[in-house]
Backbone as a printed PyTorch tensor [residue, N CA C, xyz], in Angstrom:
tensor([[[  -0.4670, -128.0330, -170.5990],
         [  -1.3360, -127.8570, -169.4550],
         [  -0.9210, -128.7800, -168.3070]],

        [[  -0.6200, -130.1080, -168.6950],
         [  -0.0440, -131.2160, -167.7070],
         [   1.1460, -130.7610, -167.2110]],

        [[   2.2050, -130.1260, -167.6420],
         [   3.6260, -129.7460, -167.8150],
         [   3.0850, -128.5860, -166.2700]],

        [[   2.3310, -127.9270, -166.3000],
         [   1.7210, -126.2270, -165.6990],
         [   0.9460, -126.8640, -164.4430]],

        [[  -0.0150, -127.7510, -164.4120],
         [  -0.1770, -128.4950, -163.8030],
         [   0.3120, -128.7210, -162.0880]],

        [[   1.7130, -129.7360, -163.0920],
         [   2.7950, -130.0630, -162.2070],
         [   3.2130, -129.3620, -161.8060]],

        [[   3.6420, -128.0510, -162.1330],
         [   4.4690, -127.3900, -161.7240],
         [   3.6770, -126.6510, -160.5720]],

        [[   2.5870, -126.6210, -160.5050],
         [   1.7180, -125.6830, -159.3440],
         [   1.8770, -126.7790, -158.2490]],

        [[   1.4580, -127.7360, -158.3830],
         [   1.6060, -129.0720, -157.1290],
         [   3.0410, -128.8000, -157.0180]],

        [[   4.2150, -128.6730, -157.4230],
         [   5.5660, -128.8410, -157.1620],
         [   5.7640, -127.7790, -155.9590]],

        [[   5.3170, -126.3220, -156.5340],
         [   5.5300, -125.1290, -155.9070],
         [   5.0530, -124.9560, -154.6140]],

        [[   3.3340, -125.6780, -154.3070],
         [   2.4210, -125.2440, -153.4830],
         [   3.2750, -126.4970, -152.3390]],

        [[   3.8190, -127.6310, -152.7970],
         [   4.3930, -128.5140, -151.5720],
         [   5.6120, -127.9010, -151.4820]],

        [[   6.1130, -127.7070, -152.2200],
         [   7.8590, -126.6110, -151.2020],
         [   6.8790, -125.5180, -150.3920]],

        [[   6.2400, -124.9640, -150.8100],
         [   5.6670, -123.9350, -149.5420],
         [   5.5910, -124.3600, -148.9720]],

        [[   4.4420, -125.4680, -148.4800],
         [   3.8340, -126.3150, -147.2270],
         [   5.3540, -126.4950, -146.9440]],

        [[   5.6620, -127.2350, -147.2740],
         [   7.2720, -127.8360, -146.4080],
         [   7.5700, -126.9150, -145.8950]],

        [[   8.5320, -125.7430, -146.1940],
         [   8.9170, -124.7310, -146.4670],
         [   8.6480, -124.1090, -144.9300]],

        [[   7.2130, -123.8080, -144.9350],
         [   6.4870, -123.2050, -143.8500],
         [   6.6440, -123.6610, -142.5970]],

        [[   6.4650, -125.1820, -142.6760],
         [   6.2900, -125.8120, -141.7560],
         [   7.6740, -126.3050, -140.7080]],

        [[   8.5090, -126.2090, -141.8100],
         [  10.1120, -126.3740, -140.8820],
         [  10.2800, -124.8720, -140.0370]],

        [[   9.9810, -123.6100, -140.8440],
         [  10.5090, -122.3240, -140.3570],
         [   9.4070, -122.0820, -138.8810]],

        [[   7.9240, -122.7170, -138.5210],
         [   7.3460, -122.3300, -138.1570],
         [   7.8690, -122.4300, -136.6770]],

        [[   6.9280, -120.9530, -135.9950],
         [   8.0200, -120.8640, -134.4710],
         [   6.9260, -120.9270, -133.4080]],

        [[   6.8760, -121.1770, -132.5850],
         [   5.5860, -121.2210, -131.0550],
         [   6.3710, -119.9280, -130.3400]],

        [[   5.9210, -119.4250, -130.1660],
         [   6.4890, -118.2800, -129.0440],
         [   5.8420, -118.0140, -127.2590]],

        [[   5.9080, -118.0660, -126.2990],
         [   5.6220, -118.1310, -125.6390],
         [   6.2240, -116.6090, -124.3490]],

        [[   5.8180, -115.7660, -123.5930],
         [   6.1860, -114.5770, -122.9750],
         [   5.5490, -115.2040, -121.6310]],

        [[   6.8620, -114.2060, -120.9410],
         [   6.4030, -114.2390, -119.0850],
         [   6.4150, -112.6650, -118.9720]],

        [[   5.7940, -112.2170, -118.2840],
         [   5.7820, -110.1290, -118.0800],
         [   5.9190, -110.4610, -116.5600]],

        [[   7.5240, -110.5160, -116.0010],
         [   8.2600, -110.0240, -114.7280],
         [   7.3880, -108.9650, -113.9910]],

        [[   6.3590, -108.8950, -113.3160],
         [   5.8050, -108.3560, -112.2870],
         [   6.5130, -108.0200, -110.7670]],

        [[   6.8860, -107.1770, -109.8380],
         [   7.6570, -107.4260, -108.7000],
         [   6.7430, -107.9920, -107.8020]],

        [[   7.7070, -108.5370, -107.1440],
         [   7.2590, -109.4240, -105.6770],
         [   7.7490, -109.0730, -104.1720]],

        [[   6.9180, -109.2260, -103.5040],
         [   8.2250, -109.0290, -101.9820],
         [   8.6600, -107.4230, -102.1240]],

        [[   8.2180, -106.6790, -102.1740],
         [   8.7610, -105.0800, -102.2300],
         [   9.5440, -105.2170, -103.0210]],

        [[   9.6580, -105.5600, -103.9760],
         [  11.0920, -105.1940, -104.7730],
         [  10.5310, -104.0070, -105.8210]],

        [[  11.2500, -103.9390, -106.9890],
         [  10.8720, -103.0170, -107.9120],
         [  10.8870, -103.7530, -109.5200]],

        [[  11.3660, -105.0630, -109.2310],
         [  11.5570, -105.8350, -110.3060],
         [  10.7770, -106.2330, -111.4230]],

        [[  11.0430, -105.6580, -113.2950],
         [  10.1720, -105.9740, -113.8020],
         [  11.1090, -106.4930, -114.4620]],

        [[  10.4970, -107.1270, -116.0970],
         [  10.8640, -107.6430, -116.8970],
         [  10.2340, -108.5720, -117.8090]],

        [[  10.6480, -109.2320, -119.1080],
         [  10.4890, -109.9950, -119.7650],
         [  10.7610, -111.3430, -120.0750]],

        [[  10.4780, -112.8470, -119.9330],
         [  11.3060, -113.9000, -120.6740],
         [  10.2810, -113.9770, -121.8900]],

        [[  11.2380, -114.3250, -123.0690],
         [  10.0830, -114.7840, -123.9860],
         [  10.9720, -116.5650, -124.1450]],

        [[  10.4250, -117.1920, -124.8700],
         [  10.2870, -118.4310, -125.2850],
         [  10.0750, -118.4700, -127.0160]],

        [[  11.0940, -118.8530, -127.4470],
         [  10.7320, -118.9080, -129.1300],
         [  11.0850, -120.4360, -129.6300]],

        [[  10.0690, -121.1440, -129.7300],
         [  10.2780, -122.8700, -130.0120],
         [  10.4280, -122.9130, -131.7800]],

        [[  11.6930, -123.5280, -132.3640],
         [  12.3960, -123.8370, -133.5010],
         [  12.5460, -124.9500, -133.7170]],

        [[  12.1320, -125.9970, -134.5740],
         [  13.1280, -127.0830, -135.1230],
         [  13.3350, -128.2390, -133.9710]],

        [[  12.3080, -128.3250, -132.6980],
         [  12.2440, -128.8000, -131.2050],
         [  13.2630, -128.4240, -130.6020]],

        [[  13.7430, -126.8380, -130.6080],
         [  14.4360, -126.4100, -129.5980],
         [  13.8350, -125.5460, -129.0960]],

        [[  14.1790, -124.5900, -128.1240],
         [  13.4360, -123.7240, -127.1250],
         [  14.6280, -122.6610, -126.8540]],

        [[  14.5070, -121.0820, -127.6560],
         [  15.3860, -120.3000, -126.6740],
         [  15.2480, -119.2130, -125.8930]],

        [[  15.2830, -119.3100, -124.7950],
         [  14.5600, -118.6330, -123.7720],
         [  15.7840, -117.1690, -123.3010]],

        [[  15.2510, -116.0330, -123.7030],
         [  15.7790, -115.0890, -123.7540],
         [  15.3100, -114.2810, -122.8160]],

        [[  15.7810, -113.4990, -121.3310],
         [  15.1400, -112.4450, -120.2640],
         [  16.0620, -111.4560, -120.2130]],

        [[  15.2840, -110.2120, -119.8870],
         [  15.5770, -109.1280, -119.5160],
         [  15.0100, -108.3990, -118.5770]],

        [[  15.7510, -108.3610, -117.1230],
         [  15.2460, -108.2000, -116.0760],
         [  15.8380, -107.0670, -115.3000]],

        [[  14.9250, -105.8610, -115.3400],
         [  15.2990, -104.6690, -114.7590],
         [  14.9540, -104.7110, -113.0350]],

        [[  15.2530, -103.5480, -111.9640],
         [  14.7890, -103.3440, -111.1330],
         [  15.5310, -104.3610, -110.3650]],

        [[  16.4670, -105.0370, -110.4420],
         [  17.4540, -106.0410, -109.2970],
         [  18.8270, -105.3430, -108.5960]],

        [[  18.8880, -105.6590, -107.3490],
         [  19.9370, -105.0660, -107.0180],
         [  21.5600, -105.7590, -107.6870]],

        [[  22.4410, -104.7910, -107.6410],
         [  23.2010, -105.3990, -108.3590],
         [  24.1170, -106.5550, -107.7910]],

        [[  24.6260, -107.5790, -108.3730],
         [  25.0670, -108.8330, -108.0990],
         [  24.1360, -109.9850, -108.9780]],

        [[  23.9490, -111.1560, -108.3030],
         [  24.0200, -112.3780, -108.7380],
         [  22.4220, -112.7740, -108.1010]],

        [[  21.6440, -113.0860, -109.0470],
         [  20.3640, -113.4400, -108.3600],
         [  19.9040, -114.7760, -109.6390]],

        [[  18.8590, -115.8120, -109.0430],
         [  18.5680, -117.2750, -108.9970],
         [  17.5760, -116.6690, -110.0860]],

        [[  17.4830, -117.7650, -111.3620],
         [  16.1690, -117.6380, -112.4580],
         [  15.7060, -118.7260, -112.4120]],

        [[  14.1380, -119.5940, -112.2490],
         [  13.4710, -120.5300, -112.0470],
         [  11.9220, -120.8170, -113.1740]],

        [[  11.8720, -121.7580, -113.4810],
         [  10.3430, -122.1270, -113.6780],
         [  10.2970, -122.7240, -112.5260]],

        [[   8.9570, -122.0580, -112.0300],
         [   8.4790, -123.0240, -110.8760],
         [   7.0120, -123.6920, -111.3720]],

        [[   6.0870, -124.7870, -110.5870],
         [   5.2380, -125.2910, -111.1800],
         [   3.9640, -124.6560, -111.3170]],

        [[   3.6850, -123.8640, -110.3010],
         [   2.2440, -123.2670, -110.4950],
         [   2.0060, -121.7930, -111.5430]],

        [[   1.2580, -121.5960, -112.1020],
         [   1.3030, -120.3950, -113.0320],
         [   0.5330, -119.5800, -112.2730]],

        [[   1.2380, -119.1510, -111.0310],
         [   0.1620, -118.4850, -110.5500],
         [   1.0040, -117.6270, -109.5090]],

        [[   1.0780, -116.4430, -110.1140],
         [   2.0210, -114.9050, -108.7000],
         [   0.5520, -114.1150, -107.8360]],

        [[   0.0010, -114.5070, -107.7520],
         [  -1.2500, -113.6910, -107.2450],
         [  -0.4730, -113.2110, -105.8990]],

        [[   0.1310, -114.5050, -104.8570],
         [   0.4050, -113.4610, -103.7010],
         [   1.7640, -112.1650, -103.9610]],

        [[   1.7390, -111.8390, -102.9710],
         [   2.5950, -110.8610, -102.4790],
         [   3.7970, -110.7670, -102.5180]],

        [[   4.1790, -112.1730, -102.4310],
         [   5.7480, -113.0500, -101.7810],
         [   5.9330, -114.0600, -103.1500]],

        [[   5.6050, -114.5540, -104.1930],
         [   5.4710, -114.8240, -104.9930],
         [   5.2260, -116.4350, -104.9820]],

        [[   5.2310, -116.9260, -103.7140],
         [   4.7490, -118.0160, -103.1100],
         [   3.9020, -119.4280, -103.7080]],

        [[   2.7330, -118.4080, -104.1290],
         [   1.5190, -119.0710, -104.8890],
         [   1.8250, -119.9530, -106.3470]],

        [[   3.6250, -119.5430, -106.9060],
         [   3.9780, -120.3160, -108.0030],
         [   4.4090, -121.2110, -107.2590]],

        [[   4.3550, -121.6370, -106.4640],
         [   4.9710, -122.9100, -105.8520],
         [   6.3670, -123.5800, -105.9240]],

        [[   6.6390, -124.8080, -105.7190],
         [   8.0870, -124.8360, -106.2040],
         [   8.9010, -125.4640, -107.4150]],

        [[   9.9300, -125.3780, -107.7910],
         [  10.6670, -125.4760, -108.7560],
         [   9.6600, -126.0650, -109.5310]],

        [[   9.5990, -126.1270, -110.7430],
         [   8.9030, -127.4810, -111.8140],
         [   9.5570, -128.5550, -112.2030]],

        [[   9.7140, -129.5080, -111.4860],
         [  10.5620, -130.9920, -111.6260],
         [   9.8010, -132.1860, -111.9600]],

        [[   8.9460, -132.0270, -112.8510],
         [   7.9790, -133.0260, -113.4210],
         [   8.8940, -134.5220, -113.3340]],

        [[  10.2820, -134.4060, -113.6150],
         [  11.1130, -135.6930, -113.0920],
         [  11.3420, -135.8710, -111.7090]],

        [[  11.0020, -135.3310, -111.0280],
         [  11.2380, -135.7130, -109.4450],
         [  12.8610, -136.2020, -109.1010]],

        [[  13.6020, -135.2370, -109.9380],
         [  15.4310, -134.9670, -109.9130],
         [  15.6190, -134.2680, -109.1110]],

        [[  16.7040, -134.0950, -108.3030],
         [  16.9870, -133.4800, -107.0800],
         [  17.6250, -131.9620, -107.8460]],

        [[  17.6870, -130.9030, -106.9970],
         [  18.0770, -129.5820, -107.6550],
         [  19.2220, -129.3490, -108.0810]],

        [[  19.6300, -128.5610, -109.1060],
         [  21.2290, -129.1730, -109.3070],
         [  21.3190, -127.3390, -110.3150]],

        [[  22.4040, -127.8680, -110.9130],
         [  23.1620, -127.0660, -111.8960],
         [  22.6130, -127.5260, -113.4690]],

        [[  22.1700, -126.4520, -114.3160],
         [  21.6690, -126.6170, -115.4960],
         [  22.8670, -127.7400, -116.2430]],

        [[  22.1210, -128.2950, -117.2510],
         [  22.5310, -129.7280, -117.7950],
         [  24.5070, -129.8290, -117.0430]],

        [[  24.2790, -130.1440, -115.7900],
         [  25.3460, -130.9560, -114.9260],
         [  24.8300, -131.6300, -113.9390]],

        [[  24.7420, -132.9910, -114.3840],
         [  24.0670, -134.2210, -113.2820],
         [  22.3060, -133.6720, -113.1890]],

        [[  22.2990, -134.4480, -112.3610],
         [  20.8870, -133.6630, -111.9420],
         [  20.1710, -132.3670, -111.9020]],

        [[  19.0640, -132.2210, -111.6450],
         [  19.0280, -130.4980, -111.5970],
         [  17.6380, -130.8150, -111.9190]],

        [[  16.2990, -130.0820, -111.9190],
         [  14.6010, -129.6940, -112.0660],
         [  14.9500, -129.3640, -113.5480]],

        [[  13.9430, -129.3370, -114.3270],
         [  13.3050, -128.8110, -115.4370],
         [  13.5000, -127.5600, -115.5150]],

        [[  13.0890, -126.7600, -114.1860],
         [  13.0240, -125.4060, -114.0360],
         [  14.1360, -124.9740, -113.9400]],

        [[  15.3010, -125.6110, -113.3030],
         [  16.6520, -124.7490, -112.8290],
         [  17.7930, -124.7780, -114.0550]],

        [[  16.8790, -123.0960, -114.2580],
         [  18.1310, -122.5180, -115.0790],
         [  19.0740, -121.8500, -114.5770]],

        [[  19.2970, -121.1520, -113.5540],
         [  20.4030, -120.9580, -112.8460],
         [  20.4250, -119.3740, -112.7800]],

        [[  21.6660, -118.5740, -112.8880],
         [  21.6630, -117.6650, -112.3160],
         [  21.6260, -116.7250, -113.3170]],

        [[  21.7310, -115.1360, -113.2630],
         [  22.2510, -114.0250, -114.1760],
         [  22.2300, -113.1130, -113.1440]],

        [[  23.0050, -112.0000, -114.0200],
         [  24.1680, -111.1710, -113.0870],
         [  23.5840, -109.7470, -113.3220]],

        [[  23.0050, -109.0460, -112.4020],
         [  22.4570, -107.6880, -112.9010],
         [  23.8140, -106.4280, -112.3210]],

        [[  23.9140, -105.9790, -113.4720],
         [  24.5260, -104.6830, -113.7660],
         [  24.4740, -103.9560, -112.6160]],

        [[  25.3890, -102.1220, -112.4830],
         [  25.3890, -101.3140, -111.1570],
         [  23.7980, -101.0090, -111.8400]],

        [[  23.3390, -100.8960, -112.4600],
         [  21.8050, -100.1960, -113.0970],
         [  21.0580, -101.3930, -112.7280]],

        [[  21.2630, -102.3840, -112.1360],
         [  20.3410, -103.2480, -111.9880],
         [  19.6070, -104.1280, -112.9910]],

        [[  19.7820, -104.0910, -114.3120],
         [  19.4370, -104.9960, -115.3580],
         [  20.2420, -106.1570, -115.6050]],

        [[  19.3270, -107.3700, -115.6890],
         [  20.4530, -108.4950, -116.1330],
         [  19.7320, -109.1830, -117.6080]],

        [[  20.7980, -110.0020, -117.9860],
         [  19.8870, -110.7320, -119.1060],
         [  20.9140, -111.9930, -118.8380]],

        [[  20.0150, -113.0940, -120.0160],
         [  19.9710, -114.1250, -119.8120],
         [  19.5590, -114.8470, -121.0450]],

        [[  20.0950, -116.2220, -121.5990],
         [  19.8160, -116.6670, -122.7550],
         [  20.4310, -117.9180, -122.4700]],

        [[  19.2730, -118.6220, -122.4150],
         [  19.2280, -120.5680, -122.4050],
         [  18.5780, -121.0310, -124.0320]],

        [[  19.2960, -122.1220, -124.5900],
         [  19.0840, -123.0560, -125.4270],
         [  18.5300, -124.3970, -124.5750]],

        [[  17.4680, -125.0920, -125.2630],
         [  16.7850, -126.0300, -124.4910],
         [  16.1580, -127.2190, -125.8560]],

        [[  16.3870, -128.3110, -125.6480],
         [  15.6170, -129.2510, -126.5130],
         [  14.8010, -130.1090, -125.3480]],

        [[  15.2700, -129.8110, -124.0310],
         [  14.2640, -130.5660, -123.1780],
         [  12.8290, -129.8850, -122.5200]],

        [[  12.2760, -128.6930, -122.9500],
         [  11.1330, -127.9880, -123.0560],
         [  10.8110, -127.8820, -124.4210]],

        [[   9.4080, -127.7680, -124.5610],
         [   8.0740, -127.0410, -125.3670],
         [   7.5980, -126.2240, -125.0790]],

        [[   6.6250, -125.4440, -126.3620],
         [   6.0600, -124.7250, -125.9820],
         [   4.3970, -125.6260, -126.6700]],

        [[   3.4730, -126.2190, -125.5060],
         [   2.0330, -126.2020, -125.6340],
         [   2.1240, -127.6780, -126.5320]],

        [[   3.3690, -128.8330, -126.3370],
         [   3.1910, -129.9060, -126.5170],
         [   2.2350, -130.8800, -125.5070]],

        [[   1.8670, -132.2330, -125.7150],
         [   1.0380, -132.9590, -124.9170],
         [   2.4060, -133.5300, -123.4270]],

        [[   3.6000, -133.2590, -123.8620],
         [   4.3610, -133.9440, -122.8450],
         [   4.5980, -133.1330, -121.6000]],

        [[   3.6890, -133.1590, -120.3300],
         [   3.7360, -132.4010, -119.4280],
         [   5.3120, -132.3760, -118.6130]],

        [[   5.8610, -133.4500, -119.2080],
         [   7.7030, -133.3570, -118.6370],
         [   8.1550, -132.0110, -119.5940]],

        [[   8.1780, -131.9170, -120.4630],
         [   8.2250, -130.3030, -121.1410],
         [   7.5550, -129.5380, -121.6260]],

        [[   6.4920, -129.1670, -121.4990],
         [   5.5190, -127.9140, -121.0280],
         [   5.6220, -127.5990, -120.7160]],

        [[   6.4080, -125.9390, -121.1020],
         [   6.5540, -124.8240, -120.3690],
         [   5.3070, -123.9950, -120.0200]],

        [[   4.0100, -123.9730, -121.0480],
         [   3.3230, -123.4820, -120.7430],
         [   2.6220, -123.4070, -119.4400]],

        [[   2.1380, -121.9520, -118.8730],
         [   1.0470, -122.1010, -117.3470],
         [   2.2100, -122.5190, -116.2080]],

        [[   3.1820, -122.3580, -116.3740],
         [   4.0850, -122.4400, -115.1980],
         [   5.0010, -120.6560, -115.2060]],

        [[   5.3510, -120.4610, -113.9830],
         [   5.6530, -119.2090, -113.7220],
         [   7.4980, -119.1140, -113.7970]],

        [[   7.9750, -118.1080, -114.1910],
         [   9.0250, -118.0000, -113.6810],
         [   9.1250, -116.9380, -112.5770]],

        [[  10.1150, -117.4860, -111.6790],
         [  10.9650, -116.6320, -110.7110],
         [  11.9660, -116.1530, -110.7940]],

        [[  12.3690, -115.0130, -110.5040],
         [  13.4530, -113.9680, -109.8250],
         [  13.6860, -113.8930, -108.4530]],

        [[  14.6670, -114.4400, -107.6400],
         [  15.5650, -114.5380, -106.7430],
         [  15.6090, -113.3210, -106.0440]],

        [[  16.1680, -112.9810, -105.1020],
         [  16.7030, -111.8010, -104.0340],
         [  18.1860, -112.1640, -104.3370]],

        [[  19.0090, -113.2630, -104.1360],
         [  19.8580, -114.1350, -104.1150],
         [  20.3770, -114.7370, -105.0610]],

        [[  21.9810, -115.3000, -105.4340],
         [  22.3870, -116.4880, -106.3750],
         [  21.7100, -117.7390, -105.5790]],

        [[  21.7470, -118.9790, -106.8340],
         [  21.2940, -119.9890, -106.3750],
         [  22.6860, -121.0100, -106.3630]],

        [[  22.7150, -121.5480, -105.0490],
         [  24.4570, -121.6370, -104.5950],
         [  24.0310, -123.7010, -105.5290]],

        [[  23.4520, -124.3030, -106.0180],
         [  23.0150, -125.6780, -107.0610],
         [  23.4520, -126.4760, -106.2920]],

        [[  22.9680, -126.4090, -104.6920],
         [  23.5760, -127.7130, -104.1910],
         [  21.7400, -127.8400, -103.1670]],

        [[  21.8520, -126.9950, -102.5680],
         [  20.9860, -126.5610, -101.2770],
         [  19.6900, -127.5700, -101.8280]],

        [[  19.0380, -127.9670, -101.2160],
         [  17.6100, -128.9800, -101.7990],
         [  16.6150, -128.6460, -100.9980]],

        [[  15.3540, -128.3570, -101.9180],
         [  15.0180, -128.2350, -103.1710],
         [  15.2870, -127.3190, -103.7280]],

        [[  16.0320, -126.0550, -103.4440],
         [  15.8120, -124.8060, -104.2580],
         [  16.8300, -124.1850, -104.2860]],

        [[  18.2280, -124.4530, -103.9120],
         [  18.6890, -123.9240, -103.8510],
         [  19.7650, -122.1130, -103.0340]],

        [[  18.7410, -122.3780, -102.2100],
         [  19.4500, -121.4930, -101.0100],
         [  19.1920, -119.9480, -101.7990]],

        [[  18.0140, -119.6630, -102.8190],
         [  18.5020, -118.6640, -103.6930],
         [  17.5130, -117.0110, -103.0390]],

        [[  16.9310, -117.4150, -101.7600],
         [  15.9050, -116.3710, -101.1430],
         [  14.8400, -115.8110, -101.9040]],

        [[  14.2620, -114.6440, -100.9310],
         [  13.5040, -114.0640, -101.5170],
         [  12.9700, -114.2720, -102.9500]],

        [[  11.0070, -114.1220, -103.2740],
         [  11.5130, -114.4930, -105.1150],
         [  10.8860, -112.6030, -105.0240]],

        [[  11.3300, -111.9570, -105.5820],
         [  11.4420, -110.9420, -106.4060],
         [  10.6650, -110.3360, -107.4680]],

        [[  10.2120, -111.2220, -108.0970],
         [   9.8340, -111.4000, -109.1730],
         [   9.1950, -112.1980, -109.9620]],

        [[   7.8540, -112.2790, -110.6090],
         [   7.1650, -113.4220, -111.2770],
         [   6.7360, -113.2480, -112.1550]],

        [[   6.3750, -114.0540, -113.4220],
         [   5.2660, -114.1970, -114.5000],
         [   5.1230, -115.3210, -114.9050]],

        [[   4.1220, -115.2340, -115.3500],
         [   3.6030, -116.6430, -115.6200],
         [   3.8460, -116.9870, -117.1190]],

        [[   4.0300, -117.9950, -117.9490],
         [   4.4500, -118.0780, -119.0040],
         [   2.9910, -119.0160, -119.8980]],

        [[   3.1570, -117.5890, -120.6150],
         [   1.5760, -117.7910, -121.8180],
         [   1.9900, -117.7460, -123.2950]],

        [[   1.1420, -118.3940, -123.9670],
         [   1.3890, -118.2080, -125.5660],
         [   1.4620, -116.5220, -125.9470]],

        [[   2.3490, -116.3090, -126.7040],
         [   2.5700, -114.7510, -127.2530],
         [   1.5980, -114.8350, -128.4810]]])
C-alpha cells in the first residue's frame, strides 16, 4: 500500500511539473483598417518557457514594404489610427532597428506584402510578456500598427514609416 502510495505522489508531481513548463499565455490583435485602407489581419502572441512568438498575417496592403509597431495606447477608435498613440518605449530608447543598438519595445520593423497584398511576419522575443506585472514587457492593452510605408530605423520617433493602415489592440486569446 506504501509502495502504491508513493507511486501516486510520484506521478501526480511529474504532471504538475510537466504542465507547468509546457504551459502557454496566448495573446491576439484582429488588424481592423485605418485611414481608407482595406487592411485586415491577425498578430497572435504565444508566450513559452519566457519567450514570446509573435506571428502576423496581414492582408489588404499594397504591395511593397510597410512598418509593424506596438504602439502604447490600446486604443484604434479613431479613423487615422492615431488614438494608439506612439511607439511603446516604456525605456525611453530612441527608435532604432529591432535588437541593433537602440530601438522602442514596440519596433519590430518591417514585412513585405506580396502582388496580392498579404504579408507575414514572425518575431522571437524574451524581452516581452504576455499579462506579467513588468510594465517594461507587457504586451498586453497596447495596439499594434500597420504602416502605409517601410520604416527607414533612423527617422525619430517613428521612423518616417506614414500613414498607420491598420490596428488592433492586443488582448488575452
Amino acid at each position: 500500500m506504501k509502495i502504491l502510495k508513493t507511486l501516486c505522489i510520484v506521478f501526480v508531481s511529474i504532471m504538475f511539473f510537466t504542465s507547468c513548463k509546457t504551459e502557454q499565455q496566448q495573446a491576439i490583435a484582429t488588424i481592423t483598417a485605418k485611414s481608407s485602407s482595406n487592411v485586415n489581419g491577425t498578430v497572435t502572441f504565444t508566450e513559452k518557457d519566457g519567450k514570446i512568438m509573435m506571428s502576423a498575417k496581414i492582408n489588404g496592403l499594397t504591395p511593397g514594404t510597410h512598418a509593424i509597431h506596438i504602439h502604447e495606447n490600446g486604443d484604434c477608435s479613431s479613423d487615422d489610427g492615431k488614438s494608439a498613440g506612439g511607439h511603446w518605449n516604456p525605456t525611453k530608447d530612441n527608435h532604432g532597428k529591432w535588437k541593433h543598438g537602440e530601438f522602442h519595445s514596440g519596433d519590430i520593423g518591417n514585412l513585405e506584402a506580396d502582388e496580392n497584398g498579404v504579408a507575414t511576419i514572425e518575431k522571437e522575443s524574451d524581452f516581452w510578456c504576455i499579462g506579467c506585472e513588468d510594465e517594461n514587457k507587457n504586451i498586453l492593452n497596447h495596439a499594434i500598427i500597420v504602416h502605409a510605408s517601410a520604416d527607414d530605423f533612423k527617422s525619430q520617433p517613428s521612423g518616417a514609416a506614414g500613414a498607420r493602415v491598420g490596428c488592433g489592440v492586443i488582448t488575452l486569446k
